[in-house]
C-alpha positions in Angstrom: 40.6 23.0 6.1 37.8 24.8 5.2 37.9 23.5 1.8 38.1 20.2 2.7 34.7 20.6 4.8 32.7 22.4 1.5 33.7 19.0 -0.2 32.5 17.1 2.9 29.2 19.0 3.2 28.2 18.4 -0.4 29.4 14.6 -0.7 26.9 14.4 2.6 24.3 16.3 0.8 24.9 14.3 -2.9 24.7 10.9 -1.3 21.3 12.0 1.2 19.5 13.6 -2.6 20.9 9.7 -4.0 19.1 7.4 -1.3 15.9 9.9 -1.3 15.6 9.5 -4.8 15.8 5.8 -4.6 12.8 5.7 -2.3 9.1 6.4 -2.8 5.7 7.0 -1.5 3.0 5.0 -2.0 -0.3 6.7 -1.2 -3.6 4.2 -1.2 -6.7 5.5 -0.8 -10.1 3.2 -0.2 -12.9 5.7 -1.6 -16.4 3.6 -1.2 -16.3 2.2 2.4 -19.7 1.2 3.0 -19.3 2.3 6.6 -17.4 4.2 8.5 -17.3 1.8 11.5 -14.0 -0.3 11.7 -10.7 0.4 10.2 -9.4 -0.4 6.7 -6.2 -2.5 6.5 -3.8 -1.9 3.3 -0.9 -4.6 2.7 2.3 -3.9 0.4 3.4 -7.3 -1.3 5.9 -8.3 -3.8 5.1 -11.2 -6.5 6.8 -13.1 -4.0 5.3 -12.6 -1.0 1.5 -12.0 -2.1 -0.9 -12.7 -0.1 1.9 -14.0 2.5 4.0 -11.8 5.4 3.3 -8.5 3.7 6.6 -6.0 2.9 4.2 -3.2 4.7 1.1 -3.4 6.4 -0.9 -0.3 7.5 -4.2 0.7 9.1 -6.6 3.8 9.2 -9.8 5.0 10.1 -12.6 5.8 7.9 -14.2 9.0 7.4 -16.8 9.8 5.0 -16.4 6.4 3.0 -12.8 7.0 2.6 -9.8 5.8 4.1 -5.9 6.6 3.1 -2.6 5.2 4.0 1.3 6.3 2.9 3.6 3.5 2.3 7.1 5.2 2.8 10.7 4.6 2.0 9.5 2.1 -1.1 12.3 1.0 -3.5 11.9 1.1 -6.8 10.3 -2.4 -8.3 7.2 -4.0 -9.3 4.4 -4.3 -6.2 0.1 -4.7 -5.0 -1.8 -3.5 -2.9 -5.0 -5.5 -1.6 -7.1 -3.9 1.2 -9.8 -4.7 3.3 -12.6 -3.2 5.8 -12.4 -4.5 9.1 -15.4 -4.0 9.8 -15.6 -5.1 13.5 -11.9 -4.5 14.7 -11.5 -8.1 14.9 -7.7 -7.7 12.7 -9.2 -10.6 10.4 -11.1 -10.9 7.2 -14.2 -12.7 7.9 -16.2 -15.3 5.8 -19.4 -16.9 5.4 -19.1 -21.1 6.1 -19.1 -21.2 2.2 -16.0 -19.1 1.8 -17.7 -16.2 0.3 -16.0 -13.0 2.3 -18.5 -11.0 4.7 -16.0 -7.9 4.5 -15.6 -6.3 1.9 -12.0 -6.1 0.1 -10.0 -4.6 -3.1 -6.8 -4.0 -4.8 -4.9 -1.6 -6.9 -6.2 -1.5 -10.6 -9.5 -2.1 -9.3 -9.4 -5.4 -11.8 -10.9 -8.0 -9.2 -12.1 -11.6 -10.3 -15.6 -12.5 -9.2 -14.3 -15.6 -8.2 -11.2 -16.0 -5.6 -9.2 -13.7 -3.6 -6.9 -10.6 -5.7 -4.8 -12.0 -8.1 -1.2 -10.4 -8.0 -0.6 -10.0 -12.1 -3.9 -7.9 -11.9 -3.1 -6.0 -8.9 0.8 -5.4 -9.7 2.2 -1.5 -10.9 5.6 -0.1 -10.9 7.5 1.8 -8.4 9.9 4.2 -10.7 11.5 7.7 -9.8 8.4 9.5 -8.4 5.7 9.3 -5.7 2.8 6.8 -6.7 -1.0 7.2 -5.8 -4.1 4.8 -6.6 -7.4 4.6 -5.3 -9.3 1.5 -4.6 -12.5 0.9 -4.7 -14.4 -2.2 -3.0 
């Protein structure tokens, strides 16, 4: 019996080190906030979903200039980031009549167009075996 419950106890502990290794951490930090008023908003996409129902969506305060946010429990795969200030709390990007944003906004790679909003093949990295950090600047 007590055998048999050494086996159990490191099957249990095999297949928890299995899932926690197929999971990461995406850490996303915003480092040139113009303002610390507001909040900044991070979303996690796929090529699939970009710029649609995001996989994650987080928010956080700003101090200093910077704001940082953890995406946990992320499978391994191919993924963006794009963030924005929210300046006024209103939980929307805001624009000028033209279309121009009033808020400023980034993504990971720090690669944006001057034209148009993120694109997702400039914006994409890879989720592998370990923890993943970027910082984004506006």
């Amino acid at each position: 019996m007590r055998f048999l419950t050494h086996i159990l106890v490191i099957a249990v502990l095999f297949t928890i080190e299995i899932v926690s290794a197929q999971n990461q951490k995406i850490t996303a930090t915003v480092v040139n906030a113009t303002s610390d008023k507001g909040t900044v908003k991070y979303a996690l996409y796929t090529k699939e979903n970009f710029r649609k129902m995001p996989l994650q969506a987080q928010k956080s305060i700003i101090k200093e200039g910077n704001s940082t946010v953890i995406f946990e429990n992320v499978p391994a795969g191919e993924y963006a980031i794009i963030c924005f200030h929210d300046a006024n709390n209103n939980d929307k990007m805001d624009f000028q009549p033209n279309g121009m944003p009033i808020e400023d906004y980034g993504a990971t790679n720090n690669r944006l167009s001057r034209f148009g909003p993120p694109q997702y093949e400039e914006a994409k990295f890879l989720v592998e075996d370990k923890d993943v950090s970027f910082e984004i600047k506006f």
